[in-house]
N, C-alpha and C positions, 0 to 999 in steps of 0.2 A: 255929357261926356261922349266923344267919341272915341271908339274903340277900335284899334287892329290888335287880331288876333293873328301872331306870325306863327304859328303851330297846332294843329289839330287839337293836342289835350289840353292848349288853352280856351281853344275855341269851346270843348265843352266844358271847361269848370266856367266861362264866363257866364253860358246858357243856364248851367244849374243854378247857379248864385243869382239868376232873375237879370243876368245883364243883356240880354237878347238882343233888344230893343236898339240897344245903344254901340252894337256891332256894327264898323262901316266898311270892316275890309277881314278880309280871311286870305289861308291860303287853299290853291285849287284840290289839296288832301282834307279840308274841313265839311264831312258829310253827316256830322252827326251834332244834334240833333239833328232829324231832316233839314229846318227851318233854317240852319247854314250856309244850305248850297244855294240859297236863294241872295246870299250876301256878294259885296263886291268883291273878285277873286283878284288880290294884290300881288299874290308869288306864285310863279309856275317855275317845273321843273327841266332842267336842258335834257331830261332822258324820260324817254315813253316807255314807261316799263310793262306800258299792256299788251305790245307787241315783242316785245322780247322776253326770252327765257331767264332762269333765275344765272346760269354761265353768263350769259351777254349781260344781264345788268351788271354783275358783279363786275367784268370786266371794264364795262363802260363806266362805271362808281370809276373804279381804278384807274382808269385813262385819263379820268376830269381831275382827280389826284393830285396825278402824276405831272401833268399840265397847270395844277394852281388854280383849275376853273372853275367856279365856283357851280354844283350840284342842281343849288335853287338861285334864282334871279327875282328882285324887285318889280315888278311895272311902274315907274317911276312916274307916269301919266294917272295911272288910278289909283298910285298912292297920295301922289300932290293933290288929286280932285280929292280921296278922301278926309285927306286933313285931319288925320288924328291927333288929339291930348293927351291919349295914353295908347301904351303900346304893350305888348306881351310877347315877348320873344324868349329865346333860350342861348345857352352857354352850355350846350353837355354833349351834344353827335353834329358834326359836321353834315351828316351821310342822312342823317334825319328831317333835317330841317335847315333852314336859313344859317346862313355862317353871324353869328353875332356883330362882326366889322361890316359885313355889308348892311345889314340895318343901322349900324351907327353913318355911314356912309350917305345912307338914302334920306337919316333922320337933317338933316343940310337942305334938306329940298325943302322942307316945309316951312311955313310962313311964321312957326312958333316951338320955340322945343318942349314937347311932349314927353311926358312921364313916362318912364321905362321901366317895367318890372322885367327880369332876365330869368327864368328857372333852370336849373339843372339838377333833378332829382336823380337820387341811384336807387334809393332804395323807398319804402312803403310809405315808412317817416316824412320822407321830404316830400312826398306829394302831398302829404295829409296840410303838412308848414307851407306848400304852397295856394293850395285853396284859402288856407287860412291868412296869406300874404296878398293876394290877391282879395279877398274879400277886403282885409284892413283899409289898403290903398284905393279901391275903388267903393267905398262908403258900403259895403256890404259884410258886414262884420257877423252881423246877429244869424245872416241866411250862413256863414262860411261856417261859424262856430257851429252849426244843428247840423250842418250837411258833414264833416268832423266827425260829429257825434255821433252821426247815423253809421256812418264807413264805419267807425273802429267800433261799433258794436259788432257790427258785421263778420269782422276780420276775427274779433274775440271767440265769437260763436264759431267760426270755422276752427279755431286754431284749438277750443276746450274739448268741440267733438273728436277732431281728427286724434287728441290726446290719448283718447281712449284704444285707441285701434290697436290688434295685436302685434301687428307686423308693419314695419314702413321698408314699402317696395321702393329698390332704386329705378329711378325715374332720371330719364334722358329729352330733354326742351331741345329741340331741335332748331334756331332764327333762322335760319337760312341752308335752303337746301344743297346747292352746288356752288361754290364748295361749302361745304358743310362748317355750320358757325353754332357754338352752343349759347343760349340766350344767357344773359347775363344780366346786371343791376338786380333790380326788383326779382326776377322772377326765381332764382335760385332760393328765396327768403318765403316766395307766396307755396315752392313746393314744399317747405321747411312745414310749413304752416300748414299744411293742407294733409300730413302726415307722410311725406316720403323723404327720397335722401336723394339730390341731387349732386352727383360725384364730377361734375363736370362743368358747370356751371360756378362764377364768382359772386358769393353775393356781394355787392354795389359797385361791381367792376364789367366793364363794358365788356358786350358778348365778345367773342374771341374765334379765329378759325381751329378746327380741329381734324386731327388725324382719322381717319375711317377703323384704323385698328384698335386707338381709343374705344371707341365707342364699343368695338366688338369684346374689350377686352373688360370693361365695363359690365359689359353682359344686361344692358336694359329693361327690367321684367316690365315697365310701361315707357312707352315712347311717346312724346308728344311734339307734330309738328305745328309751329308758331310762325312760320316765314313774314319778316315784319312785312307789313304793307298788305298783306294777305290773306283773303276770306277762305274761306273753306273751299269752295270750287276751283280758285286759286292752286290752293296749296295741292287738291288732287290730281289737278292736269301733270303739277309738276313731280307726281308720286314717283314716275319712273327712274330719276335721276338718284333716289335713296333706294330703289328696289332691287336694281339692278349693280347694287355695289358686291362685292365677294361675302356671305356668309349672313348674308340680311334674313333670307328664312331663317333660320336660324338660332337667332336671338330669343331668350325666352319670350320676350315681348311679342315679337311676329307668331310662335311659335304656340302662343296664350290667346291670340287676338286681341291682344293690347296693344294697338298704334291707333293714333287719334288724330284727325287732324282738326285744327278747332280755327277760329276768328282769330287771326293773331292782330290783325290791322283793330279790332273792335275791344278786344277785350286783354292782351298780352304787350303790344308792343309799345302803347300812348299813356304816358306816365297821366291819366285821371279818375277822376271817380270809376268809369268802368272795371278800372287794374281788381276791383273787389267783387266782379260779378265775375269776374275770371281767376280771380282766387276759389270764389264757391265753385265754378265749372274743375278747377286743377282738383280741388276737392271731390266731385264726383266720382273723375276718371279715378285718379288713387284709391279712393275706398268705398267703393259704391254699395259695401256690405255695411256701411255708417249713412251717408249721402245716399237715401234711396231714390230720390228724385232727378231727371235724368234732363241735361240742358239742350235747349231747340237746338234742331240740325242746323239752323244756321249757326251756332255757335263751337257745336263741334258734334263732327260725326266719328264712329270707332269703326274700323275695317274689321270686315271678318277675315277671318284667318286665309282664307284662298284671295279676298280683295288683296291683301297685304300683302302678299305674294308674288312677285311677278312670275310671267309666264314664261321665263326664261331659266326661272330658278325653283320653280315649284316642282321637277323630275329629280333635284338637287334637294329635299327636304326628307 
């Protein structure tokens, strides 16, 4: 079998289910497992979002739009050398990944039509139905159903401890910081899970922009930024652009030293097996007096009360 994986969370349920081997093409966002990046890279993106602010991508998202352009692009050269029989693509974020028509588009080039599995998860569920889809069709049935097994044990344990807890703090998912976007699908359900109340967030409905008075009027006793695509180092460069909004000290959350910024590209924003190691991380931050154990700074770091602060508005606290 060969494989293209046209999206990062495909790439790692392919890796988990033992399909490594038989990967020929990824796209240039598949870094995990390591042994990924070592794969032939089939889709790049028309916008370098390492040079630009979270304003300018959002912007430039919006111009390619606006224009009908499409986000991400085929290499139609190292997809034809790759020659896949089967393919992994998605049908759920234009702004995420591959537009679905343009892989049906690219699928013409090839010498043979290739099996297409298409995913478009929203919520916890349909990732679990897609490994398990994904295993079926690619003769990995027995590894899909234990790795299944393992995830929803996982998520049970999170969801029976966090049960217990006295109080469920509302909790603010930040995906994107300027302008500011509340995470949506899955992750409204993993803070359900995790013992809080998320008031602003949809669950199984795509993240959404939102009002900055929202958020204040909300009143967020923990705050969680998520910027998809975005590690922690990431997401701190970009802290200024929420710090510096009207009434940010202020929020019991900044005011508690409860803002977080965590892996959102690793553990929040890629509908796969990891979505459950960042259920247990939403679990820490909400109740660390249940969750005593605390997730690697590369996964998420908590600002102290003066980091969370900016220097513009900490005379204003």
């Amino acid at each position: 079998m060969r494989i293209c994986s046209l999206l990062p969370s495909a790439t790692e349920i392919a890796f988990a289910l033992g399909l490594g081997d038989e990967i020929v093409g990824v796209t240039h966002e598949c870094d995990y497992p390591p042994e990924a990046k070592e794969k032939r890279v089939v889709v790049k993106s028309a916008i370098d979002s390492e040079k630009l602010a979270s304003r300018d991508i959002d912007e430039s998202v919006q111009r390619h739009v606006r224009e009908r352009k499409g986000i991400y692009a085929i290499d139609l050269l190292r997809f034809r050398a790759a020659n896949p029989d089967y393919i992994i693509t998605q049908d759920l974020c234009d702004v995420c990944a591959l537009d679905y028509h343009e892989v049906m588009e690219a699928v013409k080039w090839l010498t043979a039509p290739p099996k297409i599995v298409s995913l478009a998860p929203t919520r916890l569920a349909d990732v679990l139905r897609d490994i398990e889809r994904i295993g079926v069709s690619a003769g990995k049935q027995v590894a899909a159903n234990e790795l299944v097994r393992r995830l929803g044990e996982r998520i049970e344990r999170v969801r029976e401890r966090a049960s217990r807890a006295r109080s469920r703090p509302r909790v603010v998912c930040i995906e994107w910081l300027d302008p500011l976007y509340s995470a949506g699908h899955w992750v409204p359900e993993m803070v359900e899970l995790a013992g809080g109340v998320d008031g602003l967030g949809k669950k199984g409905k795509p993240s959404e922009e939102i009002a900055w008075e929202t958020v204040r009027e909300f009143a967020p006793e923990v705050i969680v930024l998520m910027p998809c695509g975005f590690d922690v180092a990431r997401t701190l460069r970009e802290l200024p652009s929420v710090q510096d909004r009207p009434g940010w000290g202020k929020l019991p959350a900044v005011k508690a030293g409860r803002v977080f910024a965590v892996n959102g590209s690793a553990y929040f924003n890629r509908p796969g097996p990891r979505l459950v190691d960042g259920l247990e991380i939403l679990a820490q931050i909400v109740h660390p007096e249940i969750f005593s154990s605390r997730p690697p700074l590369e996964a998420a770091q908590q600002l102290s009360r003066q980091a969370a602060v900016s220097s513009k508005q900490q005379t204003d606290v």
